[in-house]
ROTI-57792 format. One line per field, with one value per residue (C-alpha): x, y, z; residue number from 0; residue in three letters. Coordinates in Angstrom, 3 decimals. Layout:
N
px	X|...;
py	Y|...;
pz	Z|...;
n	NUM|...;
res	ALA|...;
//
This chain:
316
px	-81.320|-82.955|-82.118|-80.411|-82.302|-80.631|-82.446|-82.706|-83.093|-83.713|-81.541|-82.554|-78.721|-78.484|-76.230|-73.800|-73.252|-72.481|-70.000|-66.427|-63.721|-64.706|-66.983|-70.165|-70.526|-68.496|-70.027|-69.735|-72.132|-74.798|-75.058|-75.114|-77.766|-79.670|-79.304|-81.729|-81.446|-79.069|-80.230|-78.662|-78.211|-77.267|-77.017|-76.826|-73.030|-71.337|-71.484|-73.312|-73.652|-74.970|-76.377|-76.937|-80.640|-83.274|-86.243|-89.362|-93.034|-95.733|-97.449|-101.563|-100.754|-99.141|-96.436|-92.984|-90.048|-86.849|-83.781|-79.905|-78.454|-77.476|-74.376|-73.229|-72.542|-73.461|-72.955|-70.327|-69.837|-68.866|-68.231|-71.958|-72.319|-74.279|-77.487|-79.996|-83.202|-85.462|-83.401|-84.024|-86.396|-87.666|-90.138|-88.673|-87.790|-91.640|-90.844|-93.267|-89.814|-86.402|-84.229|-80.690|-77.938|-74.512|-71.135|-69.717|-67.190|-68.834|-68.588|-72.514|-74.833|-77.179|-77.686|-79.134|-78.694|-80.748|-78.591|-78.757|-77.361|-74.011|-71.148|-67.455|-63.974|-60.776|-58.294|-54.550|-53.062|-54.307|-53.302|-55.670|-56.296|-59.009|-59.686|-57.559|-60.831|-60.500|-56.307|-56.651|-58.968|-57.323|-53.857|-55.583|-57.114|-53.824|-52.305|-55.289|-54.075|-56.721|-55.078|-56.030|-55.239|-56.369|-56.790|-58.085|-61.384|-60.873|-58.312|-60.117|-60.399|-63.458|-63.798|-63.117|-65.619|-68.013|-67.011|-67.075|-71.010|-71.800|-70.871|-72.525|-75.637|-75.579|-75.061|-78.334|-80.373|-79.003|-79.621|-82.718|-82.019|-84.563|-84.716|-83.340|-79.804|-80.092|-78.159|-78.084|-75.030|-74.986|-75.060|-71.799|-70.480|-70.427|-68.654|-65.895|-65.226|-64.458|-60.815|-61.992|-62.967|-61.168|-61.637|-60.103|-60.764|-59.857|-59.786|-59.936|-57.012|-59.172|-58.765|-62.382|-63.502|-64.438|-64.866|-64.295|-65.339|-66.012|-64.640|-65.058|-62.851|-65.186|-64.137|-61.193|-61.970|-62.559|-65.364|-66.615|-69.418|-70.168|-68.875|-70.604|-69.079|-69.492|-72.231|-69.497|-66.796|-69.100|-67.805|-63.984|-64.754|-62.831|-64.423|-61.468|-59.104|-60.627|-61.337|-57.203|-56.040|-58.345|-56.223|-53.175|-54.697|-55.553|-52.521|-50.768|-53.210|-53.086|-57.011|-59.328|-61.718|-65.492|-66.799|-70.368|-72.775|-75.538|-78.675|-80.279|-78.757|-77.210|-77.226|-74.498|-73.035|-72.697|-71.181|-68.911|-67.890|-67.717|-64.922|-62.543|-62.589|-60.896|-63.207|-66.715|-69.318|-73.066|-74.624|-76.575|-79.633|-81.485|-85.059|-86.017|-89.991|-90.511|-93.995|-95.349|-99.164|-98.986|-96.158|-99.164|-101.732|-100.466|-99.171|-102.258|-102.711|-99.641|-97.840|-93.960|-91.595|-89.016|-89.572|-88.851|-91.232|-93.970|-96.776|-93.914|-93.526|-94.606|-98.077|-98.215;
py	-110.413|-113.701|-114.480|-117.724|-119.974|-122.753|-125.925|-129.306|-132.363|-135.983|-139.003|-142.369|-143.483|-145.189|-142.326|-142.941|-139.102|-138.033|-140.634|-139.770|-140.921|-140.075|-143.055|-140.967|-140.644|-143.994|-146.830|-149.396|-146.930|-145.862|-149.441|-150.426|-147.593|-148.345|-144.941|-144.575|-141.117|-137.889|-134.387|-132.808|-128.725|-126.374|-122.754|-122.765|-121.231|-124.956|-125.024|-128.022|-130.557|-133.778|-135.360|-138.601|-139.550|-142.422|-141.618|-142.853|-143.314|-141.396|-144.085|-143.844|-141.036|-140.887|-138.943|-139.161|-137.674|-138.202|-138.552|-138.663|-141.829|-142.485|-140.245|-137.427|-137.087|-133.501|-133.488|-133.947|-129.831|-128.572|-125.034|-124.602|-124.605|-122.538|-122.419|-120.342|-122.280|-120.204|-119.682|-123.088|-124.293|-127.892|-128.502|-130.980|-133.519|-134.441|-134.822|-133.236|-132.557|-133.393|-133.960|-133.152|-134.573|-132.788|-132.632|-132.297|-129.202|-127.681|-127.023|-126.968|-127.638|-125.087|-121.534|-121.355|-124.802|-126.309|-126.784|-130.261|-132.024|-131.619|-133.361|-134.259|-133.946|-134.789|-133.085|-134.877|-131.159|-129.786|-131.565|-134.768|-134.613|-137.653|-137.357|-139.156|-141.816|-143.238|-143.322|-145.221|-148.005|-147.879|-148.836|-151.089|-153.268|-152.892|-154.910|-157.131|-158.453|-156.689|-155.785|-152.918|-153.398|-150.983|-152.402|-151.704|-153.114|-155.487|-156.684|-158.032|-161.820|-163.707|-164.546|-160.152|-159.451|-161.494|-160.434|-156.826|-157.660|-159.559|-157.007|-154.120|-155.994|-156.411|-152.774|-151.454|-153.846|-152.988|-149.292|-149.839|-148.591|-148.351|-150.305|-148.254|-149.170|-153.353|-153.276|-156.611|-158.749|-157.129|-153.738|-155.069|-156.729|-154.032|-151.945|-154.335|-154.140|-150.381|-149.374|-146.220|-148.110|-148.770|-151.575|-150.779|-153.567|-153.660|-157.817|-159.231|-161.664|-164.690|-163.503|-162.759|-159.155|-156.521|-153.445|-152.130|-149.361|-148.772|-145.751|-144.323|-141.578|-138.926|-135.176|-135.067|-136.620|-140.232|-140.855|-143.199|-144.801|-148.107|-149.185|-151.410|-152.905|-156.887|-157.049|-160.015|-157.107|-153.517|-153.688|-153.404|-150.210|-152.103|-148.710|-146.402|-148.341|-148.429|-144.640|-144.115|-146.430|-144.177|-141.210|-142.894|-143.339|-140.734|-138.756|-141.093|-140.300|-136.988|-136.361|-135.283|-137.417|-137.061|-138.831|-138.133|-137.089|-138.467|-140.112|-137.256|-133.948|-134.363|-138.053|-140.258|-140.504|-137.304|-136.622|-139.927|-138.022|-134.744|-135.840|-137.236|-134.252|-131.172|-129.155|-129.655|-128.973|-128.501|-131.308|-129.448|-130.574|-129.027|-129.261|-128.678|-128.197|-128.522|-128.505|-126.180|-126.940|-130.410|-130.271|-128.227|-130.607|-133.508|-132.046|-130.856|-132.378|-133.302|-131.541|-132.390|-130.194|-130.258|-133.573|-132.924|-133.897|-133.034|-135.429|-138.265|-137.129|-140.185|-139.999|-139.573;
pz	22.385|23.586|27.312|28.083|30.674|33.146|31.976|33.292|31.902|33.136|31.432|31.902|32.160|36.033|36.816|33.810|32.984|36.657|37.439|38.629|40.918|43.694|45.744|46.463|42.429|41.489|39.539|42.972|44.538|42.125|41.464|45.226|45.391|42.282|40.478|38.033|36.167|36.054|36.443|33.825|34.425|31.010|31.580|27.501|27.816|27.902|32.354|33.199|36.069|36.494|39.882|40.023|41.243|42.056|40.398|42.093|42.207|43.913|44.975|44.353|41.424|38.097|39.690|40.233|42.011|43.139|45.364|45.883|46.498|50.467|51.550|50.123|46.373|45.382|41.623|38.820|38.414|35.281|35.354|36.911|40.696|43.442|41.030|42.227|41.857|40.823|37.962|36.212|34.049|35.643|33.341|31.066|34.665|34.612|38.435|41.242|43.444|44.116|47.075|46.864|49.121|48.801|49.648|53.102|52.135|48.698|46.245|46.400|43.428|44.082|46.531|49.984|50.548|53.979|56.943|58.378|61.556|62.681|61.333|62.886|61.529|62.037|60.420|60.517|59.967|62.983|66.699|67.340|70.626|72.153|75.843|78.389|78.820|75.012|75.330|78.421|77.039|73.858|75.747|78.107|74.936|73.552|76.561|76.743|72.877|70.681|67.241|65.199|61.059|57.840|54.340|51.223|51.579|48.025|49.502|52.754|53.507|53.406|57.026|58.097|55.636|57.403|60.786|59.806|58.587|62.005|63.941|61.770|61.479|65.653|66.058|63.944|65.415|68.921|67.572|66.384|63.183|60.251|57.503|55.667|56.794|56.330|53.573|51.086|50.363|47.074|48.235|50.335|47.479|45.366|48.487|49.325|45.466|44.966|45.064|47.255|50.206|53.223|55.968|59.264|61.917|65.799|65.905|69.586|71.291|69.741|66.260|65.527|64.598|67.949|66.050|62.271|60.087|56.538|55.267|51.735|49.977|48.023|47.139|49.203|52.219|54.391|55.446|58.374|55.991|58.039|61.106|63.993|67.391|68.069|71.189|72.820|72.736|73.835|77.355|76.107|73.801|70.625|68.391|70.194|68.910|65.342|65.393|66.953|63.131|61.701|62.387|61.743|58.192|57.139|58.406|55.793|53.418|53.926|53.822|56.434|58.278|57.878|60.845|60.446|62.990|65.879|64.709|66.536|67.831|71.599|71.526|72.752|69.306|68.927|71.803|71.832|67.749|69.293|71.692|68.893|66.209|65.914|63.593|62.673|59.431|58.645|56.011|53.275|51.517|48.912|48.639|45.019|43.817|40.054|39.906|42.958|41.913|42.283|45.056|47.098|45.996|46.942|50.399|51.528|54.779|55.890|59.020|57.539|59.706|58.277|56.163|52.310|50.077|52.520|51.078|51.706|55.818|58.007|59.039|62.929;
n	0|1|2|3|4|5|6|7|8|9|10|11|12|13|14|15|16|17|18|19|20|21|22|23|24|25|26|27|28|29|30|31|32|33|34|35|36|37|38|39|40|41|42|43|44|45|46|47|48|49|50|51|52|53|54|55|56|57|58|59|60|61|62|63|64|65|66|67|68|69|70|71|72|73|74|75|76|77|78|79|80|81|82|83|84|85|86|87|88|89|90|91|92|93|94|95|96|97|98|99|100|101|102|103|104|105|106|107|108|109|110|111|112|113|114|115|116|117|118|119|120|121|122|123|124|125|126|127|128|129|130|131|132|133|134|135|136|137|138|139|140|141|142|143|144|145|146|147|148|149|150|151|152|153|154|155|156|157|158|159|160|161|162|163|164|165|166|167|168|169|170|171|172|173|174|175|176|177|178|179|180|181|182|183|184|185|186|187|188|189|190|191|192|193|194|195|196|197|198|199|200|201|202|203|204|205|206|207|208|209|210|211|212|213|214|215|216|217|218|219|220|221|222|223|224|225|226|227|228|229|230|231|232|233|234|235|236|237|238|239|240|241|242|243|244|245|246|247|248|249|250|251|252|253|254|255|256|257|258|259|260|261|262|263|264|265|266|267|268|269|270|271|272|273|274|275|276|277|278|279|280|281|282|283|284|285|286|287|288|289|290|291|292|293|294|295|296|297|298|299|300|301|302|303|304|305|306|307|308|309|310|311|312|313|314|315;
res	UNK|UNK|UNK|UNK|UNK|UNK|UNK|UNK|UNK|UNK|UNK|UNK|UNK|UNK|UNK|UNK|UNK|UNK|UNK|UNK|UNK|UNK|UNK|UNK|UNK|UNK|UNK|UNK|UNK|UNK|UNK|UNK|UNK|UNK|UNK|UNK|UNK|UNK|UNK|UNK|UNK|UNK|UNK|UNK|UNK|UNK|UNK|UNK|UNK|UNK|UNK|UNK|UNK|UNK|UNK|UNK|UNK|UNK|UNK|UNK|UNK|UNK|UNK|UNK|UNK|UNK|UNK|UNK|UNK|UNK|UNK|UNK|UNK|UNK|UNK|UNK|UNK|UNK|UNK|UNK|UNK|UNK|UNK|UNK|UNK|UNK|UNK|UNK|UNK|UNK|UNK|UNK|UNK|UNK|UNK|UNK|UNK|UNK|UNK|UNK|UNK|UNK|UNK|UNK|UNK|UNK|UNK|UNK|UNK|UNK|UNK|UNK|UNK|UNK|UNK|UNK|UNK|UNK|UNK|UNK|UNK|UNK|UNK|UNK|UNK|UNK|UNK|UNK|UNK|UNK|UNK|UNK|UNK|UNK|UNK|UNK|UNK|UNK|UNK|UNK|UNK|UNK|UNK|UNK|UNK|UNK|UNK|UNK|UNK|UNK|UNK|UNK|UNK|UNK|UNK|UNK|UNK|UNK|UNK|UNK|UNK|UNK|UNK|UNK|UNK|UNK|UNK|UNK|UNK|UNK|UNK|UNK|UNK|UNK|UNK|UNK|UNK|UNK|UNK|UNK|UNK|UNK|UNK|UNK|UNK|UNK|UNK|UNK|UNK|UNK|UNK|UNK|UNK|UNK|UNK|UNK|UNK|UNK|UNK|UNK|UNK|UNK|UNK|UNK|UNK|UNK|UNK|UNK|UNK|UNK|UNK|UNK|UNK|UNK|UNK|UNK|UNK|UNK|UNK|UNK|UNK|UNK|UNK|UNK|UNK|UNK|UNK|UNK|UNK|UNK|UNK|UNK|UNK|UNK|UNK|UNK|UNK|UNK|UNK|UNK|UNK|UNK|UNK|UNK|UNK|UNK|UNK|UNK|UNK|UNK|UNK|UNK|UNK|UNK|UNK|UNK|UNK|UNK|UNK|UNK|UNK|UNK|UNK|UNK|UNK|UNK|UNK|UNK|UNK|UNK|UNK|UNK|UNK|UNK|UNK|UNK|UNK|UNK|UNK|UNK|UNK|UNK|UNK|UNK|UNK|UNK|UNK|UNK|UNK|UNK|UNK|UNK|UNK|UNK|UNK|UNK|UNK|UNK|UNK|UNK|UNK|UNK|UNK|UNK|UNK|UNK|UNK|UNK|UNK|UNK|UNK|UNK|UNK|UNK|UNK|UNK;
//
């Protein structure tokens, strides 16, 4: 009796077969992040998934490998899930090695996943509970005149939509954020557009915007995507008031809130996250190598930690 053998395949599609509902895998994303492929998974019974990917060069070889678009889109899962992945054939990708971003609560597109950083919830069924600092600056900006509001993001005005940019844009470079998170008035365009986006905005007494966040729903959650504080309004602490509408949406949406995590573990964002939620998750990555020779080939040399693909790691 021949044995049946998980297979994967790489179409050429910009993401086309993995798309669903949900934002992570919608159309207004994969476009925003320029999807290229999907990774198509058979186990030859009719269970399949289908991950949307970037496909890339290795630059200075005829190589290529790839990537999961920014956030956390996992896979369209078809009756096939928690792959082990030894068990597939990667062969017909033609990629050296792929990195796999997933979903915050499963289900996960393939076994003994990597643990990542640690992530921050809020969940509207359990008591929300913010320390007595945050209530007490949230009522003081309340009295000062700042306004908190939460739209769909399509249906923002112009002028928000720029103020929500403004004061994004001041917070990475105030962050010192890499590049990596300048994102292009197309990528924003094609954000503002989806109907699974959310704009929640704390605007100051003067009308113009203090504090806002981005949020995204995806696989049965919000999620803070974007969000940035106005320099002219950091002393006032506008983002309490933001995260405090936050709750109140999400209790009406009846979804949990994925606030994310630090930029590193311990920092002040972390901590300021930590002190909002009420329950907490581990991101998981999966680190896939689908051709080990020239995976160790191309790696030789390079210390990576715990930087996936290894010959990518910045060079100290």
């Amino acid at each position: 009796m021949r044995m049946l053998r998980t297979r994967a395949v790489l179409v050429p599609d910009q993401g086309a077969l993995a798309l669903s509902e949900d934002y992570f895998r919608s159309a207004h994303h994969l476009r925003a992040e320029q999807v290229t492929h999907t990774l198509v998974i058979e186990d030859g019974e009719g269970h399949a998934q289908r991950v949307p990917l970037i496909v890339r060069p290795i630059e200075g070889t005829p190589y290529r490998d790839a990537i999961s678009p920014y956030g956390f889109p996992g896979g369209a899962l078809d009756g096939l899930r928690e792959v082990a992945k030894e068990a597939v054939d990667w062969t017909d990708t033609g990629l050296v090695s792929i990195f796999v971003r997933d979903r915050v609560a499963g289900p996960r597109c393939f076994a003994g996943g990597t643990e990542r950083n640690e992530v921050f919830l809020i969940d509207p069924r359990l008591p929300v509970e913010f320390r007595e600092m945050h209530y007490r600056h949230i009522r003081r900006n309340l009295r000062l005149g700042f306004v908190s509001t939460a739209h769909e993001a399509r249906e923002v005005p112009l002028e928000v939509r720029e103020g929500f940019q403004a004061a994004y844009l001041q917070t990475m470079v105030r962050e010192g954020a890499s590049p990596r998170y300048f994102f292009s008035d197309a990528y924003f365009e094609q954000l503002f557009a989806s109907p699974s986006a959310w704009l929640v905005t704390t605007h100051a007494p003067e009308g113009g915007v203090a504090s806002a966040a981005l949020c995204v729903s995806s696989d049965g959650m919000l999620h803070y995507y974007l969000g940035g504080t106005a320099d002219a309004h950091l002393s006032r602490s506008p983002a309490k008031n933001v995260f405090g509408t936050l709750v109140e949406l999400c209790t009406r949406l009846g979804v949990p809130l994925h606030l994310g995590g630090g930029v590193r573990p311990g920092d002040s964002l972390e901590q300021f996250k930590r002190s909002l939620a009420n329950g907490s998750s581990r991101l998981h990555t999966h680190e896939l190598i689908c051709e080990p020779a020239v995976y160790a080939h191309l790696s030789q040399g390079r210390a990576s930690g715990d930087f996936f693909p290894a010959y990518r790691a910045p060079r100290t």
